[in-house]
C-alpha distance (Angstrom), angle and dihedral (degrees) to the residues before:
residue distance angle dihedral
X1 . . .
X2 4.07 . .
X3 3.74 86.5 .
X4 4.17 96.4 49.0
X5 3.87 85.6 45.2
X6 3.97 92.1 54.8
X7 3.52 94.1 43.6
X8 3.82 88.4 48.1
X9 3.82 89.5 49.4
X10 4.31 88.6 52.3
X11 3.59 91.3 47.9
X12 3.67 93.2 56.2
X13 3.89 95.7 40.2
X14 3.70 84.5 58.1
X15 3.56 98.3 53.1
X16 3.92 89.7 47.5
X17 3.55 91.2 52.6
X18 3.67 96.8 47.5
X19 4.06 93.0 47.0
X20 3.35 84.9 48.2
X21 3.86 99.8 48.4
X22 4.04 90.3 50.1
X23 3.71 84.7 46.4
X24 3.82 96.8 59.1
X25 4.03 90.3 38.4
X26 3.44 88.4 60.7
X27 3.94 94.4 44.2
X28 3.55 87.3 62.5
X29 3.89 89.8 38.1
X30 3.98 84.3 63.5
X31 3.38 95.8 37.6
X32 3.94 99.1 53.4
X33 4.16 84.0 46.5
X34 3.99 90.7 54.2
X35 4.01 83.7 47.6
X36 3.84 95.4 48.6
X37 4.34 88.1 47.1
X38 4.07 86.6 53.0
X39 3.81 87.4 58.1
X40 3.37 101.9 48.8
X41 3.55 91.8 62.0
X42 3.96 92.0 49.4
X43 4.33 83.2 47.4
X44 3.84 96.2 40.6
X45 3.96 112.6 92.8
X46 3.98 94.0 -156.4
X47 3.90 90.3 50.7
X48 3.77 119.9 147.5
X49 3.91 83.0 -151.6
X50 3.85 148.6 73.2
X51 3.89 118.6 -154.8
X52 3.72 86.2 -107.2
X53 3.51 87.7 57.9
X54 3.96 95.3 51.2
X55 3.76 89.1 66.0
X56 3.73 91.2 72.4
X57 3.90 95.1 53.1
X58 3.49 101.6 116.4
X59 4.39 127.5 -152.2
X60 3.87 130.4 -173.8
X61 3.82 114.7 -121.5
X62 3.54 117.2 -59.9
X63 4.49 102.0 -103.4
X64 3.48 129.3 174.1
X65 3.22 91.0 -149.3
X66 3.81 93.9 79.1
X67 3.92 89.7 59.2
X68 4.11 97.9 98.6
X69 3.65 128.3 178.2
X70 3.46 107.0 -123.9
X71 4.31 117.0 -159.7
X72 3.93 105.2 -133.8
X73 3.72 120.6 -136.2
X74 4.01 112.8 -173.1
X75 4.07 113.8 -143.1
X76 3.90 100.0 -163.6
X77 3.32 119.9 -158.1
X78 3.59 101.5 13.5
X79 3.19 108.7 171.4
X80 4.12 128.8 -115.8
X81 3.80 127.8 -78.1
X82 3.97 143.5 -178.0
X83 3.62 111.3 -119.8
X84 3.60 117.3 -153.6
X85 3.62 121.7 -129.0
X86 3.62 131.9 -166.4
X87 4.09 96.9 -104.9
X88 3.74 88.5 59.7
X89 3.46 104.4 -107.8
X90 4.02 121.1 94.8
X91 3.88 145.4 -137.3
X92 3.48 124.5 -128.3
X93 4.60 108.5 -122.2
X94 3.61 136.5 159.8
X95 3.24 128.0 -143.5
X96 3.70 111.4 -106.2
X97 4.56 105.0 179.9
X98 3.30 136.9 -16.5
X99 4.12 110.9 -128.9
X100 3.69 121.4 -139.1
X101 3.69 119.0 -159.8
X102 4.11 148.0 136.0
X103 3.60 140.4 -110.6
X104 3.25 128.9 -171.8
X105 4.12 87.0 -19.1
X106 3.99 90.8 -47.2
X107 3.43 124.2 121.7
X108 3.89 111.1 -132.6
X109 3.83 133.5 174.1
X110 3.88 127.1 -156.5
X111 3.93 113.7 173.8
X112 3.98 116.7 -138.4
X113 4.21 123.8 -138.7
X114 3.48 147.0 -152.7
X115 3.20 117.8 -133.6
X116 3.91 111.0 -133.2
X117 3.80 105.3 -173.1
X118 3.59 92.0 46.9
X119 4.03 96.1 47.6
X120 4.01 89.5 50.8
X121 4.01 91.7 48.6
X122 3.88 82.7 50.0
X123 3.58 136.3 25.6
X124 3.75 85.8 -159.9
X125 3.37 94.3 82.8
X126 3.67 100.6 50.3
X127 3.89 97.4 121.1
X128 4.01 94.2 35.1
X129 3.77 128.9 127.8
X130 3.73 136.2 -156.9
X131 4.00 134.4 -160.3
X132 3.33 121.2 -176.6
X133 3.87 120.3 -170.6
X134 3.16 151.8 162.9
X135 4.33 140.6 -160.0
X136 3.62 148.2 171.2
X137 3.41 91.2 -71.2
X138 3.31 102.7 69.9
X139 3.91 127.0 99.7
X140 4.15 81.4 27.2
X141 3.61 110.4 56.1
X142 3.72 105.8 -13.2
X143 3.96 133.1 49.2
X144 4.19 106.0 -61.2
X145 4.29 82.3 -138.6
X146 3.63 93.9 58.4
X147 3.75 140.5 -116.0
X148 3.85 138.5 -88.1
X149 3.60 145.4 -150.3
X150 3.78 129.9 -163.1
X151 4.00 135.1 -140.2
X152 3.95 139.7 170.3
X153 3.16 109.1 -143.3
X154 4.25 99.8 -103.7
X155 3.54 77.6 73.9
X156 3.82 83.0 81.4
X157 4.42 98.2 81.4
X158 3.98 109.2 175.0
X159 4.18 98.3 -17.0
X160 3.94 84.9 -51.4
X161 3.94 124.8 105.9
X162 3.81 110.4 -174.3
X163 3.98 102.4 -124.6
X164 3.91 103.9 -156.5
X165 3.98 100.1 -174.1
X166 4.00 84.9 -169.6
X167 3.70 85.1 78.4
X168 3.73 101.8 60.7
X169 3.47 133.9 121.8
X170 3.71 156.9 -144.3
X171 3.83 115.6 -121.9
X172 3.99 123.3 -130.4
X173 3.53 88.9 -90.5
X174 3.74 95.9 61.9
X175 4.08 87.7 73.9
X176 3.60 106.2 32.6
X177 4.08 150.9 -13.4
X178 3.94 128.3 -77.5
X179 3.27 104.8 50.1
X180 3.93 132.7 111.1
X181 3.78 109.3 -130.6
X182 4.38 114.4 168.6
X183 3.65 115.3 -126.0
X184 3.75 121.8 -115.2
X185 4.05 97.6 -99.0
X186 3.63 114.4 -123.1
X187 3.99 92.5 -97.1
X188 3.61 89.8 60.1
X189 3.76 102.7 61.1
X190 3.61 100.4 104.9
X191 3.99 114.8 -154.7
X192 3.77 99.5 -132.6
X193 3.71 131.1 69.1
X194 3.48 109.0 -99.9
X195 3.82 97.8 -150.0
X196 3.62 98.1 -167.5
X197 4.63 145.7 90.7
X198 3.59 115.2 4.7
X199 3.93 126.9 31.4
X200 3.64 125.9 -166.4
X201 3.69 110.7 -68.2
X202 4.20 123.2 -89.3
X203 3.71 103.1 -127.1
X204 4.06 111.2 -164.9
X205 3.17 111.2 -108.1
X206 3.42 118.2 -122.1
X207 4.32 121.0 -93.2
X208 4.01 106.8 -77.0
X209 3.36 100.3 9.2
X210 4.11 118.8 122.4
Protein backbone atom coordinates (compact mmCIF):
# COMPACT_ATOMS: atom_id res chain seq x y z
CA UNK A 1 0.00 0.00 0.00
CA UNK A 2 3.17 2.36 0.98
CA UNK A 3 4.62 1.39 -2.32
CA UNK A 4 1.21 2.18 -4.58
CA UNK A 5 0.99 5.47 -2.55
CA UNK A 6 4.69 6.51 -3.56
CA UNK A 7 4.31 5.58 -6.93
CA UNK A 8 1.02 7.52 -6.98
CA UNK A 9 2.79 10.51 -5.42
CA UNK A 10 5.75 10.26 -8.54
CA UNK A 11 3.19 10.02 -11.05
CA UNK A 12 1.59 13.15 -10.01
CA UNK A 13 4.91 15.09 -9.39
CA UNK A 14 5.62 14.32 -12.94
CA UNK A 15 2.61 15.59 -14.35
CA UNK A 16 3.04 18.87 -12.24
CA UNK A 17 6.35 19.31 -13.45
CA UNK A 18 5.59 18.76 -17.00
CA UNK A 19 2.37 21.23 -16.91
CA UNK A 20 4.43 23.37 -15.37
CA UNK A 21 7.47 23.18 -17.75
CA UNK A 22 5.04 23.80 -20.92
CA UNK A 23 3.60 26.52 -18.85
CA UNK A 24 6.83 28.51 -18.40
CA UNK A 25 7.89 27.70 -22.20
CA UNK A 26 5.04 29.32 -23.24
CA UNK A 27 5.50 32.36 -20.77
CA UNK A 28 8.53 33.07 -22.48
CA UNK A 29 6.83 32.10 -25.85
CA UNK A 30 4.46 35.21 -25.08
CA UNK A 31 6.87 37.17 -23.76
CA UNK A 32 9.49 37.01 -26.71
CA UNK A 33 6.18 37.75 -29.11
CA UNK A 34 5.28 40.99 -26.96
CA UNK A 35 9.18 41.82 -27.42
CA UNK A 36 9.24 41.20 -31.21
CA UNK A 37 5.65 43.62 -31.52
CA UNK A 38 7.69 46.49 -29.48
CA UNK A 39 10.28 46.39 -32.28
CA UNK A 40 8.34 46.60 -35.03
CA UNK A 41 7.13 49.80 -34.07
CA UNK A 42 10.79 51.14 -33.41
CA UNK A 43 11.59 49.35 -37.27
CA UNK A 44 8.32 50.48 -38.93
CA UNK A 45 8.69 53.93 -40.84
CA UNK A 46 4.80 54.79 -40.63
CA UNK A 47 4.83 54.08 -36.79
CA UNK A 48 2.55 56.02 -34.50
CA UNK A 49 5.37 55.33 -31.88
CA UNK A 50 8.91 56.10 -30.59
CA UNK A 51 10.78 53.36 -28.54
CA UNK A 52 10.15 55.52 -25.58
CA UNK A 53 6.73 55.27 -26.29
CA UNK A 54 6.69 51.32 -26.54
CA UNK A 55 7.50 51.14 -22.87
CA UNK A 56 4.05 52.25 -21.98
CA UNK A 57 2.25 49.51 -24.10
CA UNK A 58 0.60 47.68 -21.62
CA UNK A 59 -0.53 43.44 -21.74
CA UNK A 60 -2.62 41.34 -19.26
CA UNK A 61 -0.79 38.31 -17.79
CA UNK A 62 0.37 35.87 -20.06
CA UNK A 63 -2.67 32.59 -19.56
CA UNK A 64 -3.03 29.63 -21.33
CA UNK A 65 -6.21 29.67 -20.87
CA UNK A 66 -6.85 32.23 -23.62
CA UNK A 67 -5.23 29.80 -26.23
CA UNK A 68 -8.70 28.21 -27.75
CA UNK A 69 -9.08 25.76 -30.43
CA UNK A 70 -11.15 27.19 -32.81
CA UNK A 71 -13.12 24.51 -35.55
CA UNK A 72 -12.61 26.11 -39.10
CA UNK A 73 -15.43 26.27 -41.53
CA UNK A 74 -14.29 27.58 -45.14
CA UNK A 75 -17.05 29.95 -46.97
CA UNK A 76 -15.72 29.85 -50.63
CA UNK A 77 -16.54 32.25 -52.76
CA UNK A 78 -17.89 34.74 -50.55
CA UNK A 79 -18.39 37.41 -52.21
CA UNK A 80 -16.60 41.10 -51.77
CA UNK A 81 -17.33 43.74 -49.15
CA UNK A 82 -16.36 47.40 -47.94
CA UNK A 83 -15.06 47.36 -44.55
CA UNK A 84 -15.43 50.37 -42.61
CA UNK A 85 -12.62 51.88 -40.89
CA UNK A 86 -12.44 54.44 -38.34
CA UNK A 87 -11.15 57.47 -40.77
CA UNK A 88 -14.26 57.04 -42.79
CA UNK A 89 -13.19 55.58 -45.73
CA UNK A 90 -13.28 51.58 -46.22
CA UNK A 91 -11.36 48.48 -47.54
CA UNK A 92 -12.69 46.13 -49.74
CA UNK A 93 -12.47 41.98 -47.74
CA UNK A 94 -14.09 38.78 -48.15
CA UNK A 95 -14.94 36.67 -45.85
CA UNK A 96 -12.69 33.73 -45.82
CA UNK A 97 -14.26 31.08 -42.45
CA UNK A 98 -16.26 31.43 -39.85
CA UNK A 99 -14.46 30.03 -36.42
CA UNK A 100 -16.35 28.07 -33.92
CA UNK A 101 -15.04 27.85 -30.48
CA UNK A 102 -15.82 27.97 -26.44
CA UNK A 103 -15.19 30.04 -23.56
CA UNK A 104 -15.80 29.41 -20.43
CA UNK A 105 -18.43 26.53 -21.74
CA UNK A 106 -20.02 29.10 -24.34
CA UNK A 107 -20.14 28.58 -27.73
CA UNK A 108 -18.94 31.73 -29.67
CA UNK A 109 -18.29 32.45 -33.38
CA UNK A 110 -15.97 35.19 -34.85
CA UNK A 111 -15.58 35.00 -38.76
CA UNK A 112 -11.92 35.58 -40.23
CA UNK A 113 -11.12 37.85 -43.68
CA UNK A 114 -9.00 38.39 -46.39
CA UNK A 115 -8.15 41.41 -47.03
CA UNK A 116 -8.51 42.19 -50.84
CA UNK A 117 -7.03 45.65 -51.31
CA UNK A 118 -4.13 44.81 -49.36
CA UNK A 119 -3.39 41.30 -51.20
CA UNK A 120 -3.59 43.15 -54.75
CA UNK A 121 -1.13 46.07 -53.50
CA UNK A 122 1.06 43.07 -52.38
CA UNK A 123 1.47 39.66 -53.37
CA UNK A 124 2.98 39.14 -49.98
CA UNK A 125 0.01 38.80 -48.43
CA UNK A 126 -1.58 36.29 -50.59
CA UNK A 127 -2.17 33.58 -47.86
CA UNK A 128 -2.90 36.24 -44.95
CA UNK A 129 -5.84 36.43 -42.60
CA UNK A 130 -7.50 39.08 -40.56
CA UNK A 131 -9.94 39.06 -37.40
CA UNK A 132 -11.20 41.89 -36.17
CA UNK A 133 -13.11 41.89 -32.80
CA UNK A 134 -14.31 43.36 -30.28
CA UNK A 135 -15.63 42.55 -26.24
CA UNK A 136 -16.74 43.84 -23.04
CA UNK A 137 -13.60 44.99 -22.34
CA UNK A 138 -13.25 47.50 -24.48
CA UNK A 139 -13.69 51.31 -23.72
CA UNK A 140 -12.59 50.04 -19.93
CA UNK A 141 -9.42 48.33 -20.04
CA UNK A 142 -8.76 47.65 -23.65
CA UNK A 143 -8.88 49.92 -26.88
CA UNK A 144 -12.84 51.27 -27.20
CA UNK A 145 -12.18 50.44 -31.36
CA UNK A 146 -11.38 46.94 -30.79
CA UNK A 147 -8.53 44.53 -31.14
CA UNK A 148 -7.05 42.18 -33.80
CA UNK A 149 -5.24 39.12 -34.38
CA UNK A 150 -3.44 37.92 -37.48
CA UNK A 151 -3.04 34.40 -39.35
CA UNK A 152 -1.64 32.93 -42.73
CA UNK A 153 -3.51 30.58 -43.69
CA UNK A 154 -1.09 27.25 -42.61
CA UNK A 155 -2.29 28.37 -39.47
CA UNK A 156 -5.39 26.37 -40.46
CA UNK A 157 -3.94 22.36 -39.30
CA UNK A 158 -6.88 19.73 -39.78
CA UNK A 159 -10.08 22.42 -39.99
CA UNK A 160 -8.60 23.89 -36.64
CA UNK A 161 -6.64 27.30 -36.36
CA UNK A 162 -5.28 27.75 -32.83
CA UNK A 163 -6.80 31.28 -31.78
CA UNK A 164 -4.37 32.56 -29.00
CA UNK A 165 -6.30 35.84 -27.84
CA UNK A 166 -2.96 36.66 -25.81
CA UNK A 167 -1.62 37.74 -29.08
CA UNK A 168 -3.95 40.51 -29.99
CA UNK A 169 -3.52 43.87 -30.72
CA UNK A 170 -4.36 47.49 -30.78
CA UNK A 171 -4.62 49.08 -34.25
CA UNK A 172 -2.77 52.47 -35.26
CA UNK A 173 -5.63 54.25 -34.21
CA UNK A 174 -5.48 53.16 -30.64
CA UNK A 175 -2.31 55.70 -30.17
CA UNK A 176 -2.91 58.47 -32.38
CA UNK A 177 -4.93 60.18 -35.49
CA UNK A 178 -4.47 59.54 -39.35
CA UNK A 179 -4.55 56.28 -39.68
CA UNK A 180 -7.15 53.83 -41.30
CA UNK A 181 -7.93 51.04 -38.87
CA UNK A 182 -11.36 48.56 -40.00
CA UNK A 183 -13.95 48.24 -37.45
CA UNK A 184 -14.74 44.94 -35.84
CA UNK A 185 -17.98 44.01 -38.09
CA UNK A 186 -21.01 43.42 -36.18
CA UNK A 187 -20.48 39.46 -36.25
CA UNK A 188 -17.33 39.87 -34.53
CA UNK A 189 -18.35 41.47 -31.29
CA UNK A 190 -18.03 38.66 -29.04
CA UNK A 191 -20.31 38.85 -25.78
CA UNK A 192 -17.74 37.97 -23.17
CA UNK A 193 -14.78 39.83 -21.91
CA UNK A 194 -11.93 38.59 -23.46
CA UNK A 195 -9.46 39.29 -20.63
CA UNK A 196 -6.40 38.73 -22.46
CA UNK A 197 -3.09 40.67 -25.05
CA UNK A 198 -3.32 44.24 -25.41
CA UNK A 199 -4.75 46.79 -22.79
CA UNK A 200 -5.61 50.27 -23.44
CA UNK A 201 -2.59 52.26 -24.13
CA UNK A 202 -0.37 54.18 -21.13
CA UNK A 203 -0.16 57.67 -22.34
CA UNK A 204 2.69 59.75 -20.34
CA UNK A 205 1.39 61.86 -18.36
CA UNK A 206 2.21 65.16 -18.74
CA UNK A 207 5.46 66.92 -16.50
CA UNK A 208 4.11 67.54 -12.78
CA UNK A 209 1.17 65.91 -12.93
CA UNK A 210 0.45 62.87 -10.26
Amino acid sequence: MRLLSIILFCTICNISFAQNKDDVAYMAEINAHRQHYKNEFISEPRSPLTARDTGLLDFYPPDPAWRIQARVTLVPKAPSFDMRTYSGDSRLYRVYATLHFEIEGRSNKLTLYQNLTLMANDSSYHDYLFLPFKDHTNGVETYGGGRYLDFRINDIKKGVLILDFNKNYNPYCAYSDGYSCPIPPRENHLDVEVKAGERVFKKEEAPGKH
